[in-house]
N, C-alpha and C positions, 0 to 999 in steps of 0.2 A: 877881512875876516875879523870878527868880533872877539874880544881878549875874554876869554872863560874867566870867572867870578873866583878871588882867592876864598878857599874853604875856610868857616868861620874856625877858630884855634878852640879848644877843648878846654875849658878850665879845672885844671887839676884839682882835686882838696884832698890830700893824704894824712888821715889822723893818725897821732903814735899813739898804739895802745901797747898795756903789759902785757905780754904773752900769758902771765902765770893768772892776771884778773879775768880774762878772755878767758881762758881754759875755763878756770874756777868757776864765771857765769856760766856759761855754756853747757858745762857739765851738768850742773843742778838744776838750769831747766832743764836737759834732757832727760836725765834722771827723776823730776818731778813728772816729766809727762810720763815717763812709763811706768811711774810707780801709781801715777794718780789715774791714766787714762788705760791701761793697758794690762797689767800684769794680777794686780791685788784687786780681789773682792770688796764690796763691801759690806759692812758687815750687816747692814739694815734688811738688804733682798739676798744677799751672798752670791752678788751677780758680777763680773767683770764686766765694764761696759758694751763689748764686741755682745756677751751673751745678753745684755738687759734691749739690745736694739735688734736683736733678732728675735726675742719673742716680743715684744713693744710693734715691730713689721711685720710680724707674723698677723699680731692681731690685728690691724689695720688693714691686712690681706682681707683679713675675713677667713683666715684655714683654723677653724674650729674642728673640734675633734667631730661632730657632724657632719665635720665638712669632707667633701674629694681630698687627693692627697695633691700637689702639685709639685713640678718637677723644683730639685734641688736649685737649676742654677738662675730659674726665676725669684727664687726668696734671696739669695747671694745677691742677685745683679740690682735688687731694690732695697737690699740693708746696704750697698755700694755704694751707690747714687745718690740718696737719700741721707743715712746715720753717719754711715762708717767710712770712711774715705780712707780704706788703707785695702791690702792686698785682699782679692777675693780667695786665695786659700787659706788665710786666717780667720778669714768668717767661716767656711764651709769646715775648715778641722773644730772652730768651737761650737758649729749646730752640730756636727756629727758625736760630739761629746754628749752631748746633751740627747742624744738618742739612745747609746749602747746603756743596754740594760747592765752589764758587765763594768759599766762605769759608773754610773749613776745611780746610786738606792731607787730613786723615784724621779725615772724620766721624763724632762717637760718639752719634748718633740716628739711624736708620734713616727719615727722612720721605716718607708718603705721600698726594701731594696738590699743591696748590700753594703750594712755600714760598716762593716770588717768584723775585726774579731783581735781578739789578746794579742796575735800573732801576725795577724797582715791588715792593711791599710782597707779604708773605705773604695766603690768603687768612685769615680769620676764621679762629681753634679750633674750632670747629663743623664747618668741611669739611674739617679735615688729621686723618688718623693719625698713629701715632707708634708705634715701639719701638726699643729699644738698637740699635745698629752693634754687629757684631763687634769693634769693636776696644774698646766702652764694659765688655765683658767683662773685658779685662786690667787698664781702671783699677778695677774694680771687684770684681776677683778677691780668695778669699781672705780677706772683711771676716767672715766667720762664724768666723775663728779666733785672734782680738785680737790684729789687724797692729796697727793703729793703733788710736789713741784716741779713745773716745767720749764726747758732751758731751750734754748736755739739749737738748733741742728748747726755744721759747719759751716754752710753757708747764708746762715739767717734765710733759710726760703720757708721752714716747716719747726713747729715746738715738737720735742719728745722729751719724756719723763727723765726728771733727775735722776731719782730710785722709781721702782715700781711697789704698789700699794706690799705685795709679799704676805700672804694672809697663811703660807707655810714657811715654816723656819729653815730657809732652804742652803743655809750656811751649813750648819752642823748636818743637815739629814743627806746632802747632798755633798757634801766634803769640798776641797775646792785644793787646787797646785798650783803655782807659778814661782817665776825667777821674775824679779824686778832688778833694779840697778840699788847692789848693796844689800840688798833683803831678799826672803823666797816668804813664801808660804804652801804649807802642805797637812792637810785636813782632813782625818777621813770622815767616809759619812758614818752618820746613825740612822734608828729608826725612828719611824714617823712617830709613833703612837709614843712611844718611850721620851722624845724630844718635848714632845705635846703634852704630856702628863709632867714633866718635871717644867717645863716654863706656865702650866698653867697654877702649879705648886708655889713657885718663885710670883706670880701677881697677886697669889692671895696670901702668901706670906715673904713679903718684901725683905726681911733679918734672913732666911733661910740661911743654913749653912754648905757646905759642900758635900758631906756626910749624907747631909736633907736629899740635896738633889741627886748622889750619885745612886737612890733607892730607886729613882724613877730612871736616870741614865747612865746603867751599870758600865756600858762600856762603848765602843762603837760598833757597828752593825753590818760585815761588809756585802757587797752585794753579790758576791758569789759565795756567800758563807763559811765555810774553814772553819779554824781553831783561833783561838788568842789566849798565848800563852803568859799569862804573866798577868798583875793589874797593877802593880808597883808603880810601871811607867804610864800608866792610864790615868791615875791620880795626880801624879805629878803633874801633865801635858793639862789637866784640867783643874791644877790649881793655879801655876804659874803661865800656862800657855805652851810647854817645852814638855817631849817627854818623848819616849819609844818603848812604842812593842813588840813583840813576836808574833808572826801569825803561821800557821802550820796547818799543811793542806792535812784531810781528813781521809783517813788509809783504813781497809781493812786489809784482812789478810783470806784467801780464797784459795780452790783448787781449779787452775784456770787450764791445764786439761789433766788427765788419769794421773799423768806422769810426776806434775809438777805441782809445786803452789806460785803463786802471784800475790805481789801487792799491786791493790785497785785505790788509786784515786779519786774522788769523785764528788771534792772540793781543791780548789788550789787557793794562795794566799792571794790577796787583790793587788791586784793586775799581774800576772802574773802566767803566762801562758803555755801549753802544754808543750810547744814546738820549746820554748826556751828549756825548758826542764826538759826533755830529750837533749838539746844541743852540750848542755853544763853534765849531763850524764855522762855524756859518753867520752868527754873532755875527763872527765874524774875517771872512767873507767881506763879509758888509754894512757893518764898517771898513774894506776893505780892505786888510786886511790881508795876506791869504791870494787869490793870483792863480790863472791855468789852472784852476780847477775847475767844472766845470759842473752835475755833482750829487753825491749819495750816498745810497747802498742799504744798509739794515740787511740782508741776508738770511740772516741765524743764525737754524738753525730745532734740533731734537732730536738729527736724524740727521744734518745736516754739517757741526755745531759752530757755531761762530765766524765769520761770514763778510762783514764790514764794506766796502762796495766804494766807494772815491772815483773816479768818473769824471774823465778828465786832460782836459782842452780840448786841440783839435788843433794843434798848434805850441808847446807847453811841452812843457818836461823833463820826465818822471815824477819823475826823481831829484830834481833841483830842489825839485817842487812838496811831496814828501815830507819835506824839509828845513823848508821853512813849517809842513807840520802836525806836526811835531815839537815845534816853536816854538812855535808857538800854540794848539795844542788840549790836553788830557790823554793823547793817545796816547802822550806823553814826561811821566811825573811823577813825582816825588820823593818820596820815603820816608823817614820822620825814624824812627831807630830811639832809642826808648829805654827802655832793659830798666829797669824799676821792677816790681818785685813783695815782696811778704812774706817774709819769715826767721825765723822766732823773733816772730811777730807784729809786725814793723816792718819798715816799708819801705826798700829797697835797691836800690842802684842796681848790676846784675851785667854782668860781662863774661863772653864765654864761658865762660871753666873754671872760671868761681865757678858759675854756671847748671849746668851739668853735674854738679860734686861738691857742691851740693845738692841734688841727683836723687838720686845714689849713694846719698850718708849717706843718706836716705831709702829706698832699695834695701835697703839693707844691714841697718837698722835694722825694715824689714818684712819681709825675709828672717830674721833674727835670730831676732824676733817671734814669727815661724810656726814655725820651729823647734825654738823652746822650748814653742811649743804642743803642736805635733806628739808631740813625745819626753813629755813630761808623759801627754799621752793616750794615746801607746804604753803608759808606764812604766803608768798605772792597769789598762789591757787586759791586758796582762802578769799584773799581778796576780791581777784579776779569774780570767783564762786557770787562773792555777795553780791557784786557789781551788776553781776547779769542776772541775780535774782531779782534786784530793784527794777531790773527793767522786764523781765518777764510778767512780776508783777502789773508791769504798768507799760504796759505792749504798744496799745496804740498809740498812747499819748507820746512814746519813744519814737515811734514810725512816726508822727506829728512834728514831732519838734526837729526830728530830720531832714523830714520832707521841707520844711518852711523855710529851712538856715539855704543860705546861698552857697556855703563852701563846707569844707570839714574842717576847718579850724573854727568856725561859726557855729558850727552842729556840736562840736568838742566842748565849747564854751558854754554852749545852751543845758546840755544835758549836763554838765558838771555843775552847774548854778541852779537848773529846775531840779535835776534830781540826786543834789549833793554828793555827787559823785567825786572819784581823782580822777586825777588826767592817765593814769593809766588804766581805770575802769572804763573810762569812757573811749578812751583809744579801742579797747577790745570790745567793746559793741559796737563802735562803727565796723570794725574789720568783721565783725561775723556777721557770716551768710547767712541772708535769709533763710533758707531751706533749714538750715541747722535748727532754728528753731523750733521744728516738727520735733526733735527727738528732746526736747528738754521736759519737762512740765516741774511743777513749783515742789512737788512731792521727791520727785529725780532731785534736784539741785538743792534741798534742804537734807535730802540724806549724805550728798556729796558733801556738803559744809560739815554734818557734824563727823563724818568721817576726816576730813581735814581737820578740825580740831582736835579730835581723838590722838590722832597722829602726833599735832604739835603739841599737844601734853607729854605725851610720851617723847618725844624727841628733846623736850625741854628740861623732861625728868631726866635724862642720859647727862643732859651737858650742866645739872646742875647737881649734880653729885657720881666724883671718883670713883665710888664703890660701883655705882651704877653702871659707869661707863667699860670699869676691870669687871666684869658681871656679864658684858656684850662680848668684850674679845674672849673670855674664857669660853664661852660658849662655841663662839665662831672656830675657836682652835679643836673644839671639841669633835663639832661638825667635821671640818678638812679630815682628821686624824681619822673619824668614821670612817669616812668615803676613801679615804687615799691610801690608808696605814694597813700593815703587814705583818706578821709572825716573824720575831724574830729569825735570822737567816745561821749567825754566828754566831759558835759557842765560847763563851767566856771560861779558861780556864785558872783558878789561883792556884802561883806556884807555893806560896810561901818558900821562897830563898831555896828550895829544892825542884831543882829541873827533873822532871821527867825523863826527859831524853837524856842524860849523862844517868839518871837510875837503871836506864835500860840497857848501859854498858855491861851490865854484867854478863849481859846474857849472852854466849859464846858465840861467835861469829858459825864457827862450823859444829858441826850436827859431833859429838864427840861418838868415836866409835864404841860402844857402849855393849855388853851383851843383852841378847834379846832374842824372844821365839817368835816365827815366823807364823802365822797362825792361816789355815783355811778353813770357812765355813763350809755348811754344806748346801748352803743359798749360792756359792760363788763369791762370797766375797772376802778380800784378804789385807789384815790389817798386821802389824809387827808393834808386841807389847814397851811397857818403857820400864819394864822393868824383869825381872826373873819371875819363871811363870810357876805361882804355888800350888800346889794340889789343891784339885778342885773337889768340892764336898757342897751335899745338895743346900739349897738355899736359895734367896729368891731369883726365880727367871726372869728373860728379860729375851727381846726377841734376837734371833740370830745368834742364839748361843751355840748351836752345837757344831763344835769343831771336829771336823774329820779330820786334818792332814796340821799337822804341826810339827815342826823344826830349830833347830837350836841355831842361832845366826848371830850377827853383831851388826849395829846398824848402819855402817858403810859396807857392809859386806856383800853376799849376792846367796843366793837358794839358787836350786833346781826343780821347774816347774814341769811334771809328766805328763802326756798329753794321753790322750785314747788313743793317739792314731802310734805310739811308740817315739814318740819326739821328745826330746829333755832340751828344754829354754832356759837360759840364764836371766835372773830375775833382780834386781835390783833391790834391796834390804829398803834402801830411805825411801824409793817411792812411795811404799806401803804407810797409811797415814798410823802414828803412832798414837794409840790409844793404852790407858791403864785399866787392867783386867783385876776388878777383884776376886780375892779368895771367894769361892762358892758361888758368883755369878756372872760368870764369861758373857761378855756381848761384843758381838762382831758390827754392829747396827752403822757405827762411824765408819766402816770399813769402805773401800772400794772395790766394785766387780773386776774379778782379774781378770777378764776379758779386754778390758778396757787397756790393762797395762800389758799387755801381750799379742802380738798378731798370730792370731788362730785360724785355720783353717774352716772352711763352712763344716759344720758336723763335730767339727774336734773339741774337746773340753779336758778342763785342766783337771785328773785323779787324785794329783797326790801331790805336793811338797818336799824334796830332798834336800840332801846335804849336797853342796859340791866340795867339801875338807877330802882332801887327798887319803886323811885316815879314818873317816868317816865305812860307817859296816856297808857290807854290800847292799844294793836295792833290790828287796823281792819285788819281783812284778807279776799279775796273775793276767788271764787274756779270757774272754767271752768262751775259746773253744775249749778250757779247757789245760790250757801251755802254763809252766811256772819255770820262771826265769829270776836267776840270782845275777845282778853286774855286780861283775869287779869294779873298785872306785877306781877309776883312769880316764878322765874326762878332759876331751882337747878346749883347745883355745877358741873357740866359736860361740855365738851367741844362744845355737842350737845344732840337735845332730841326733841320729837314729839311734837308739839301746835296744833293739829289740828287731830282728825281723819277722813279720806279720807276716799270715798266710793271709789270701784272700778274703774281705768282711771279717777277717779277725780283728778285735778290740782288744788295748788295755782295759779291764777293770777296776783297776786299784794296783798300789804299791806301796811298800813303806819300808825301810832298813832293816836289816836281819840279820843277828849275829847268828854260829852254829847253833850254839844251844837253846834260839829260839824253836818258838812251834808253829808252824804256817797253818794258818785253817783257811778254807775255802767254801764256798756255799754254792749251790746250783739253785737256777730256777724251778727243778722237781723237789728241794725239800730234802737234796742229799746234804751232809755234813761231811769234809775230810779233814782231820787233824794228822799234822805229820812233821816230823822233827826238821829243820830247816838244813840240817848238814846232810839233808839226803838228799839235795842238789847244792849240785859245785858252781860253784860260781864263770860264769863264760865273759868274753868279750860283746862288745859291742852289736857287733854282727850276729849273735849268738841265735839260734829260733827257740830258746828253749826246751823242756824237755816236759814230760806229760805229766801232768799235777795230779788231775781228778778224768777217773771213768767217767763218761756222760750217756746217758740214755739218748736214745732220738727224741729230736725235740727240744734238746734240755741245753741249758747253759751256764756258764759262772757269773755269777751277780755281784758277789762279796767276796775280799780278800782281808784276813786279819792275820799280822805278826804278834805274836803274844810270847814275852818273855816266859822262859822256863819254869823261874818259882812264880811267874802271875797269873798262871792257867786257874788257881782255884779261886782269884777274887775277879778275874774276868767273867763276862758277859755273854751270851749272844742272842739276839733280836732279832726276828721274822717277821714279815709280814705277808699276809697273804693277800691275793686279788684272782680276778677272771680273766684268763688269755682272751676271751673275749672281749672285754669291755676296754673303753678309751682308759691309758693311766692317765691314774689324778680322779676317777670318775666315781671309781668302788673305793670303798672305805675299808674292807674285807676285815681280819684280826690280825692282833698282835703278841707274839708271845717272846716274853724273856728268860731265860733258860741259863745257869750257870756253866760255862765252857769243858766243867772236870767233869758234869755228867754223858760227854760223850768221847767216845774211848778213842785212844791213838790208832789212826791204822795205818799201812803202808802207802807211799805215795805209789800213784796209779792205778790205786784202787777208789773204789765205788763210794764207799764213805758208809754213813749212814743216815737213818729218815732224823731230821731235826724236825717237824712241825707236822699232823696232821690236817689236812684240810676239812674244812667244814662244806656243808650245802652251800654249791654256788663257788666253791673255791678253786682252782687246780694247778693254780703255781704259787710262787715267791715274789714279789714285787719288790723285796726288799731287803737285805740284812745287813748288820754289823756286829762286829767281833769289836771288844773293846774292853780297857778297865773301868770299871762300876767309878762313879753312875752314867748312866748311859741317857741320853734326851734327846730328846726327837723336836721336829717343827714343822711346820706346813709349810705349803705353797710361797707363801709371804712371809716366810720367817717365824711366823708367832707361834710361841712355846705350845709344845701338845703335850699332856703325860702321859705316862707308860704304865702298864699292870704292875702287879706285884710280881715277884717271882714265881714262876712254877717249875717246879725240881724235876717234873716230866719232859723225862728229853723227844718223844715224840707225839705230846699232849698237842691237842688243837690251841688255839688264841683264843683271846677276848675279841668281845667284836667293838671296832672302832664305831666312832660317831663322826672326825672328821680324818679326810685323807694325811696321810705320815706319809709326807719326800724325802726326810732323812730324815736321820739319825748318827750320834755325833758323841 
C-alpha cells in the first residue's frame, strides 16, 4: 500500500498592525462611502445616488410618462443588477419617495398603486407600478449628448451618469434628509416657479444679495401646505445654511353637528400624519393636559382631502382649546433646516445663493456641454452634406470611378483624389445605397447645407459669448417652471418676536358663565345673546328678527323648551351659538333650528322658551281648545316631562311666565278677543288639565296667547291677520291690523271675549296673532323682514290687505 503524500505546510505571514491606525482608517473609509455614496445629495441634480440610478434605469427602461406603468419590483431588480448593488428595500423606500405627492413638491415617478400614506407604509413591489413623472424628463434630458460625465457601474460591465443633466433645481424644490456618518442633512422643498424666478435673477445679476433673492424665495413651499410661522429662522437657514421654523396645520373652527362646534383640520405641518395627531392627542388628554375635547374624527378620504375634526365640549373656547393642541400635539412643529450636501465631492454646508449658483454653474456647464455637442455634430453633417453634394452633382462619373476601382480602399482613394474629397466623405458615399439616391436632389441637399450652417452660426454664437449662453439657460428654466410650476401651497406667516399662539392665551379656556337671554325666533331658530338684551326701538331690519319667546339664562346654564304636545325639555344655554344683538335690530339669521338641538316628536314644535329658576313666575300655558293653565315652578331632575294634561287633538299654543298682577290675553280663530287678569287662575301641578280660558264658538279655536304686564296693557300691541278656511296657509295674503291692547275691555275668564278684527270679502278667520310690547314685526316664509300698518285705534275695524304672506310676528 502506497505511503499518502505529506500535506504541503501553510505559510504563515502575520502583520502587526495598531489597533487605533486600523480603526481610524477603516472608519473614514466607511464613513466616506456613506457620506459620498449613500446618504448626502448633491448639490448639482439634489439627487442621492440610489435616486440618480433609478431614474438614469428608469430611462433606459424606456417608462416614459407616455409609456405603460410596469410592475415596482422589475425597475428594483434592474437598478439591483445593474447601478445599485446593495439592498433592494433601499431602492424601492427611495423610488417610493420620489412618488408620494405628500413628500415631494414635484414628483419624478409617476406611482401606481398604493404608496402609503403619512401614517403607514407602501404596499410590497409586487403590487405597485411605476414610470417617470413629467418632470423626471427634464432632469433627465439631453444625457445622449455628453452634458455630463459618465463613470463605470460597480462592475465595469455598463457607464451611468455622474450627475444627471437637472434642467430643474431639484435640490431646494424638492428638499432632500439624510443621516451620514457625523453629519445629516434636512431641506425642505420650495416652489418651482419661485426657485426659477430667484436663480434666473442670481444669472443675470451675479452681486445679487440675499434680500435680492428672498423677493423671489420668500420662504419654503410645503407640499401639503399649512402655516409657517415665523421667517426669522427662514433667513438665517438661508444665509448660513442652519436655521428652524414653525409650521402650523391650518384650523378653522365649524359647527360639526346642532349641538357642538369642532375644530377642522385641513392642512397638517409636513410630514406629519393625522393617525400621529390622534395618538399624541389623546396621550395629552389622559395627562391632562389638553382640556374641552370630547373626541376626534380622521375623515380624510381621496376626494375631500384633508379633513381632521376635534370635537369642542360644550362651554370651552374653540380658540382656547386650539391654543392646547398647538402646544401639545404635532399640529404645531419644528423644522430644523440644514443645507448639507456635495460640491466637488465634499460636503457643504450652503445658504441660499451658494445652493442656487451651484445649480447655475451646472446649467451653464450642461448647456455649454450640449452646445459644443450640437455644433460638432452640425459641423460633421455639414460636411458629410457637401460631400454627397459633390457627388450628386457628379453622379455618374461617381458610379464610374466605383465601378472601375478593384476594392474599396481603391474606390476611397479614387474619389478622394478625383473629387477632392475626405476620407470620411468618401467613406459615406461608398456606404450609401443606391436607392437612397431617389430621395435626394441638388435643391433638397443645398437647403440641408444652408440650414446646417444657420445652425452652426448660431451655435457658435452661444459658445462665444457668456451672456448668450446665461440668455439659453434662463430661458430653458423659464420653460420647465412653465410646464412644471404651481401656486404657491403654504402660507408664510411673520411673527415679529410676537407669537400668535401665546396672544391667543388670553382667551379663557371655558365659556365664563356670563348672563344672557335666551332668545326664539319665529322661523324656529334659537340663538343666546353675549351680552344683556337692550330695549329694542325701531331701526334697521334685518332678516329673522322677530323674536317670539325670550328668557333670561346664563351661559352655562339650561332654559325650558315647551312643546305643542305639553312636554317641557331641558335645553342647554352654550349649545345655542352666541351672537351680539344690537340696540334696534335684532337678528336671529346665525342662529340654529331648535329642532335640530332637541328630539321632537313628528308634529310637535317648540311654543315658547322658559325659565327653569326655582323662583322664577309661574308658566301660563294656553291650549287650541280653549284650556289656560298656570304651573307652579317645581320641576324634576329629567331632561323632560309633561306640564300639562291634553285632552284628545288638544294642543299647546303658546306660553310665557305670569306673575298675579299680569293680564293674560288670548285670541281665537273667529276674531274673538279675552283679556283677563292672570290671578284668576291659580296655579296647579304638573298633572294639572287646566281650567277654561276662553268661550269658543263651533269651529273656533285659540291661535294666540299673550302675557302682558299690568302697567304695559297701554303701550302693548295686538296684530291680526286674517285668511280663508279654505285656502292652503301660506297661500292667501288676506289683511292685517294693529290695534293697541287698552282698546279692548277686561272681561271675566270663561267668557266669550270680544270681536278684535272684522273680516273683509274672502276672509273668515285669523290665521294669525300676537299680543306683545310695541314694536311689533312680522316676517315671511324665509324669514325676510315684512312691515306692518300703522296703527288703527278701531278695535273691531277690518285690516290692510297684505301684498305678501306674514308667518309671524314677533
Amino acid at each position: 500500500m502506497r505511503k499518502s503524500a505529506e500535506p504541503t505546510p501553510v505559510e504563515e505571514n502575520i502583520v502587526d498592525i495598531d489597533v487605533s491606525t486600523e480603526m481610524r482608517t477603516s472608519f473614514l473609509e466607511y464613513s466616506y462611502s456613506v457620506i459620498y455614496a449613500r446618504a448626502l445629495p448633491d448639490a448639482r441634480d439634489g439627487l442621492k445616488p440610489v435616486q440618480r440610478r433609478i431614474l438614469f434605469q428608469m430611462g433606459q427602461m424606456g417608462l416614459r410618462p407616455d409609456k405603460g406603468h410596469v410592475k415596482s419590483s422589475r425597475v428594483v431588480g434592474d437598478v439591483m443588477g445593474r447601478l445599485h448593488p446593495h439592498g433592494d428595500t433601499a431602492i424601492y423606500d427611495a423610488m417610493v419617495r420620489m412618488a408620494q405627492s405628500f413628500t415631494m413638491r414635484l414628483a419624478l415617478v409617476d406611482g401606481h398603486g398604493n404608496f402609503g400614506s403619512l401614517d403607514d407604509g407602501p404596499a410590497a413591489p409586487r403590487y405597485t407600478e411605476v414610470r417617470l413623472a413629467p418632470a423626471a424628463l427634464a432632469m433627465t434630458a439631453s444625457l445622449d449628448e455628453d452634458v455630463v460625465d459618465m463613470v463605470a457601474n460597480y462592475d465595469n460591465t455598463m457607464m451611468q451618469p455622474d450627475v444627471l443633466p437637472a434642467a430643474i433645481p431639484n435640490l431646494l424644490v424638492n428638499g432632500s434628509s439624510g443621516i451620514a456618518v457625523g453629519m445629516a442633512t434636512n431641506m425642505p422643498p420650495h416652489n418651482l416657479t419661485e426657485v426659477v424666478s430667484g436663480a434666473r435673477h442670481l444669472l443675470s445679476h451675479p452681486d445679487a444679495t440675499l434680500d435680492d433673492l428672498m423677493r423671489f424665495i420668500p420662504g419654503p413651499d410645503l407640499p401639503e401646505g399649512g402655516k409657517i410661522v415665523g421667517l426669522d429662522g427662514i433667513r438665517a437657514a438661508y444665509e448660513s445654511g442652519r436655521g428652524i421654523f414653525k409650521t402650523r396645520a391650518t384650523a378653522h373652527i365649524e359647527n360639526v353637528t346642532a349641538r357642538k362646534k369642532g375644530i377642522v383640520f385641513t392642512e397638517l405641518p409636513y410630514l406629519v400624519g393625522p393617525e400621529k395627531v390622534i395618538e399624541k392627542l389623546k396621550d395629552a388628554i389622559n395627562h391632562k393636559k389638553i382640556q374641552g375635547v370630547t373626541g376626534v374624527q380622521n375623515l380624510t378620504d381621496r376626494h375631500h382631502g384633508m379633513r381632521l375634526v376635534v370635537e369642542v365640549k360644550n362651554g370651552f373656547n374653540p380658540e382656547a382649546v386650539l391654543v392646547q393642541l398647538y402646544k401639545h400635539t404635532p399640529l404645531e412643529d419644528s423644522f430644523g433646516i440644514n443645507n448639507v450636501a456635495l460640491v466637488d465631492g465634499q460636503p457643504c454646508v450652503l445658504g441660499l445663493k451658494q445652493l442656487l449658483q451651484v445649480f447655475l454653474d451646472h446649467r451653464v456647464n450642461v448647456v455649454r456641454r450640449r452646445t459644443e455637442f450640437r455644433l460638432d455634430k452640425a459641423r460633421k453633417d455639414l460636411h458629410l452634406v457637401q460631400g454627397l453634394l459633390v457627388a450628386v452633382l457628379n453622379i455618374d462619373d461617381v458610379i464610374a470611378v466605383i465601378r472601375s476601382s478593384d476594392d474599396t480602399a481603391v474606390a476611397r482613394a479614387r474619389l478622394q483624389q478625383v473629387f477632392d474629397l475626405s476620407e470620411a466623405q468618401a467613406d459615406y458615399i461608398l456606404e450609401l445605397r443606391l436607392r437612397r439616391l431617389t430621395k435626394y436632389s441638388q435643391i433638397e441637399l443645398e437647403q440641408r447645407r444652408d440650414e446646417l450652417t444657420q445652425q452652426i452660426t448660431e451655435l457658435e454664437a452661444i459658445l462665444a459669448s457668456e451672456s448668450a449662453l446665461h440668455k439659453v439657460v434662463s430661458s430653458e428654466l423659464a420653460e420647465v417652471a412653465k410646464l412644471y410650476g404651481t401656486p404657491r401651497r403654504t402660507i408664510l406667516l411673520e411673527s415679529d418676536g410676537a407669537d400668535p399662539v401665546a396672544a391667543s392665551k388670553e382667551v379663557p379656556l371655558e365659556t365664563p358663565d356670563d348672563p344672557c337671554w335666551m332668545l326664539l325666533s319665529g322661523t324656529g331658530l334659537v340663538a343666546r345673546t353675549t351680552e344683556a338684551l337692550a330695549p329694542l326701538t325701531e331701526g334697521t331690519r334685518s332678516a329673522h328678527d322677530a323674536i317670539v319667546s325670550s328668557v333670561p339664562a346664563t351661559a352655562r346654564g339650561q332654559v325650558g323648551a315647551l312643546t305643542s304636545t305639553g312636554r317641557l325639555m331641558r335645553l342647554d344655554v352654550i349649545v345655542a351659538p352666541a351672537l351680539p344683538l344690537t340696540t334696534g335690530a335684532p337678528s336671529l339669521a346665525g342662529g340654529t333650528p331648535i329642532h335640530e338641538l332637541l328630539v321632537l316628536e313628528k308634529g310637535e314644535r317648540v311654543v315658547a322658551l322658559v325659565s327653569l329658576a326655582e323662583d322664577a313666575p309661574p308658566i301660563a300655558m294656553a291650549t287650541a281648545e280653549g284650556k289656560i293653565k298656570r304651573l307652579a315652578a317645581a320641576h324634576p331632575g329629567k331632561d323632560s316631562w309633561d306640564v300639562i294634561g291634553l285632552a284628545a287633538d288638544d294642543t299647546v299654543i303658546g306660553a310665557a311666565h305670569s306673575q298675579d298682577s299680569d293680564q293674560i290675553v288670548m285670541v281665537t280663530s273667529d276674531a274673538q278677543l279675552l283679556r283677563f287678569g292672570a290671578d284668576a287662575v291659580r296655579p296647579q301641578g304638573r298633572t294639572g288639565k287646566g281650567v277654561a280660558g276662553i268661550r269658543l264658538l263651533e269651529g273656533a279655536h285659540v291661535i294666540a296667547l299673550g302675557v302682558v304686564r299690568g302697567d304695559d296693557v297701554a303701550g302693548s300691541l295686538v296684530a291680526t291677520v286674517t285668511g280663508s278656511s279654505e285656502a292652503l296657509p301660506g297661500t292667501v295674503a288676506g289683511s292685517v291690523k294693529v290695534t293697541p291692547l287698552d282698546r279692548f275691555p277686561s272681561k271675566g275668564r270663561g267668557t266669550g271675549g270680544v270681536r278684535a278684527h272684522r273680516f273683509l270679502r274672502g276672509e273668515d278667520c285669523l290665521q294669525l296673532a300676537h299680543v306683545g310690547a310695541a314694536p311689533l314685526r312680522a316676517v315671511g316664509s324665509a324669514g325676510q323682514p315684512l312691515d306692518l300698518p300703522e296703527i288703527d285705534e278701531r278695535r273691531d275695524g277690518s285690516g290692510v290687505p297684505l301684498t305678501a304672506v306674514i308667518t309671524t310676528i314677533g
